[in-house]
N, C-alpha and C positions, 0 to 999 in steps of 0.2 A: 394348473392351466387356468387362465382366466377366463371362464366363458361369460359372454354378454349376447345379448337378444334383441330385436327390434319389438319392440310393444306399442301395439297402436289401434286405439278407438275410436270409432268410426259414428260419425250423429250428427242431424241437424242437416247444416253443410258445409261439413269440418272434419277433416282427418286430423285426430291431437295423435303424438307418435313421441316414443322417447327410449333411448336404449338403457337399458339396463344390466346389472352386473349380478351375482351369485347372492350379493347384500343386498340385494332390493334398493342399490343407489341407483336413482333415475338422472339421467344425465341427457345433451342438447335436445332438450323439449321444446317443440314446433306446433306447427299448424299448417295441414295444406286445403285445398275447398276440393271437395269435391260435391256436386249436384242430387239431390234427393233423386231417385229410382232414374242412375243413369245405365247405361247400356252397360254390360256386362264387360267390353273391349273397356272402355272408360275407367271402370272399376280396376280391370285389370293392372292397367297402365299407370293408376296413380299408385296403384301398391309396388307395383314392378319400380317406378319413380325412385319412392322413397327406400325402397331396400337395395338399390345403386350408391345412394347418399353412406350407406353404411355397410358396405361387403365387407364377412370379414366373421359377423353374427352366426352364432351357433344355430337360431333359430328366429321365426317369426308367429307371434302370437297377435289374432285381431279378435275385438270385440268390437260389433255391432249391433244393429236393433234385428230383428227378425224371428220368425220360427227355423232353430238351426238346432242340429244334432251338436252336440256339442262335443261328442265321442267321435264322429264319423266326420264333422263339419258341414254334412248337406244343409243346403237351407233350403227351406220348402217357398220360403218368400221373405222379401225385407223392402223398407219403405226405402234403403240406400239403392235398392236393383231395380233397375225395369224387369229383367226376366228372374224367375225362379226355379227350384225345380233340379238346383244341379250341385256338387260336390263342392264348393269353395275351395276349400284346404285341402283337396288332394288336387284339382286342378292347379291350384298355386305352386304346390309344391312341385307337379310335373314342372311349372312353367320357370319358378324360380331356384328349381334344383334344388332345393331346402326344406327343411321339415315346417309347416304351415299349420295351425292351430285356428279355430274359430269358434266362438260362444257369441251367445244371446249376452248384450248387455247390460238386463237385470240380475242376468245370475255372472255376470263377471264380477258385479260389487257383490253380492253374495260369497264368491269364490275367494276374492280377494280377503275377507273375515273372517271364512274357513281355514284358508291356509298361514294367514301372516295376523289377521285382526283378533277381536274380541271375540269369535266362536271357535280359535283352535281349541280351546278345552271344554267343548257343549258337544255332546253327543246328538241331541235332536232339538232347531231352532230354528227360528223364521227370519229371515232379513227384512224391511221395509225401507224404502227411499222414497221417503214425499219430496214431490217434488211437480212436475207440471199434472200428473199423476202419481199412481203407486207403484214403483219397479219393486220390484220382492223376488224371492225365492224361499225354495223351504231345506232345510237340514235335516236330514233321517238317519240314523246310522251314522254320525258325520261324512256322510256323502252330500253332494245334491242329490234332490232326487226332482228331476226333470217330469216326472208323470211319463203315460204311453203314450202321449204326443207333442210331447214338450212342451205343457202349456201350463204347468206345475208353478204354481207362485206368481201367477197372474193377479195380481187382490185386486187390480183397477176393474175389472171387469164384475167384482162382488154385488150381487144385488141388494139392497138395501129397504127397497121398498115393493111390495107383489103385486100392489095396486096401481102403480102406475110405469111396468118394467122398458116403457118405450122411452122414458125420459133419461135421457145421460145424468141428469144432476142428482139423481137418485142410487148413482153407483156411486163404489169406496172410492175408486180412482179421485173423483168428484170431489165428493165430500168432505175428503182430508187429501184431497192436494192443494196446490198454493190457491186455487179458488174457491174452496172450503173455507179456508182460512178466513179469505175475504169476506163470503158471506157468515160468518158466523160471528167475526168482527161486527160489520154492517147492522146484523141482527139484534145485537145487545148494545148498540153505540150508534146505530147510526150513521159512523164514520164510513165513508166507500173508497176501495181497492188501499187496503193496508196490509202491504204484503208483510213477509216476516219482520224485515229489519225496521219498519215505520210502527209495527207492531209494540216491538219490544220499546221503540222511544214513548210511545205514546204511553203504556204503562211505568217508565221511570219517570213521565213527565206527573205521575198519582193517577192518569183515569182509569176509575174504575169500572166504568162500562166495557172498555176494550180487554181489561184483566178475564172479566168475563166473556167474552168471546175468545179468548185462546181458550181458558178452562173449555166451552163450548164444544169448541174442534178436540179437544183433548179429551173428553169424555166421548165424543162421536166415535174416535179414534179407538180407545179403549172396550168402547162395546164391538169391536170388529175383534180388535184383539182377544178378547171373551169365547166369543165365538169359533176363532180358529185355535185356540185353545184347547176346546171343546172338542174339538175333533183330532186332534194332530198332540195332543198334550208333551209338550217343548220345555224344555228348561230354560230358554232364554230365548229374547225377543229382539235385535239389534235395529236403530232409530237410525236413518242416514237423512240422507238430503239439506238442501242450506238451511231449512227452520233449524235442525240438531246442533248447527253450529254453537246456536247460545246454549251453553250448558243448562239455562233454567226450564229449557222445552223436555226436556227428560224428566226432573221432576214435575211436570207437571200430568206428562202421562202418567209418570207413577202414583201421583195423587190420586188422577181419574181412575187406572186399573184398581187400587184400593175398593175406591167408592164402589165400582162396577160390580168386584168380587164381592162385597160385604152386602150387597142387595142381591146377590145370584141364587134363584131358588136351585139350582144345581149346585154342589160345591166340588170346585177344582183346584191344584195349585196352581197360582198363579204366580209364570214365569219370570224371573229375573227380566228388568226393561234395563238395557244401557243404551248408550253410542254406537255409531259403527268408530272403528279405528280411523279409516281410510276415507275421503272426501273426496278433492279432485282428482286423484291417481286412483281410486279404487279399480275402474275399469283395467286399465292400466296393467295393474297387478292382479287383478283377477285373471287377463286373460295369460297371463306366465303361470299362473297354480295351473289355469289349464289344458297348456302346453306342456306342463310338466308331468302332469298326469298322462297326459296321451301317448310323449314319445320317453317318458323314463319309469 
């Protein structure tokens, strides 16, 4: 029997959605809008929408932003809902007659590397996605492991600095997301707002002040790395978000973790850094591992 699924991730003011088959072949990939914290009816109806587009599906898995059980689907709140507070994926499921799946979409790209990427064979590991901040999750057990209130692998929110903890620019989220980048660029070059990809041209063009500002963010980076190391001790660390794209951002964490460890007055192992597998579909296919988990 062929079964296929509706998979669809929900961000910004975009529903991406695309069906998928037993292979993890994604097929007619879309886009629909849907409004930042629209009314619950709204929500309902663009999901109702697109799973009209395609009857037939075994199942429906969503990833989203919010605090959502990921076992249960309630969501306590999400920047996609005005109200909060209520079971998602079991009201779904009443509504569309179907089995209805729901996760947070920092640990859908977590789940996605769990089940199909580079953490199936890591027993305990951390995900990171730089990106406008830090999406993460953590591996235990190769499980997720969500925390007691599912706020487990949150690193955007890491404090960095004790003396000034009212300043945003002072958290991990910050630091080493795409505006990290920027100032740490800025910092060593002077150059302003060099996101990834002007980044990488600016050091094949030979300058070396901007080489030094990735190094910069890469060592900032790695001292987090250290730290949650330090407490969670992981076999591997997986890199996502568009900077991973160039393969040479990996080595350069790895060069910073090096440096890190070989100065550490603690000594630990320090954990394998790759890739994530999974880029634009991670969500995607994260939220089918955990769909799959819940109803098989």
């Amino acid at each position: 029997m062929n079964h296929s699924y509706l998979l669809i991730d929900i961000g910004g003011s975009a529903i991406k959605y695309a069906l998928c088959d037993e292979n993890l072949n994604l097929t007619d990939k879309g886009k629909a809008e849907l409004a930042q914290r629209s009314p619950k009816e709204d929500f309902f109806k663009a999901i109702e929408d697109l799973y009209h587009q395609f009857e037939g599906v075994e199942g429906v898995a969503i990833s989203m932003p919010g605090l959502i059980d990921e076992r249960s689907g309630f969501c306590a709140g999400s920047s996609m809902l005005k109200e909060g507070g209520f079971n998602v994926a079991e009201e779904l499921t009443q509504h569309l007659n179907i089995p209805v799946s729901v996760v947070n979409d920092g640990y859908a790209a977590a789940l996605a590397e769990l089940g199909y990427g580079n953490m199936q064979n890591a027993e305990n590991g951390l995900v990171m996605v730089l990106g406008t901040g830090i999406g993460g999750a953590v591996i235990l057990n190769h499980e997720l492991f969500a925390g007691s209130h599912h706020m487990a692998g949150n690193f955007s929110f890491i404090y960095s600095d004790i003396y000034h903890p009212e300043d945003r620019g002072t958290q991990f989220g910050f630091i080493n997301g795409i505006n990290g980048l920027k100032d740490a660029v800025k910092e060593t070059s002077g150059i302003e707002d060099a996101d990834g990809i002007r980044t990488y041209q600016l050091i094949d063009a030979g300058n070396e002040e901007v080489r030094k500002g990735l190094e910069l963010f890469c060592d900032r980076l790695a001292f987090q790395i250290y730290n949650l190391q330090i407490m969670l001790d992981v076999e591997k660390v997986l890199i996502g978000g568009g900077l991973s794209n160039d393969p040479r951002t990996i080595e350069y964490v790895k060069e910073a973790a090096e440096r890190r460890w070989k100065s550490a007055m603690i000594p630990t192992a320090m954990p394998k850094i790759e890739n994530c597998k999974y880029s634009n579909d991670a969500n995607l296919l994260g939220a089918l591992y955990n769909w799959k988990q819940h109803y098989e």
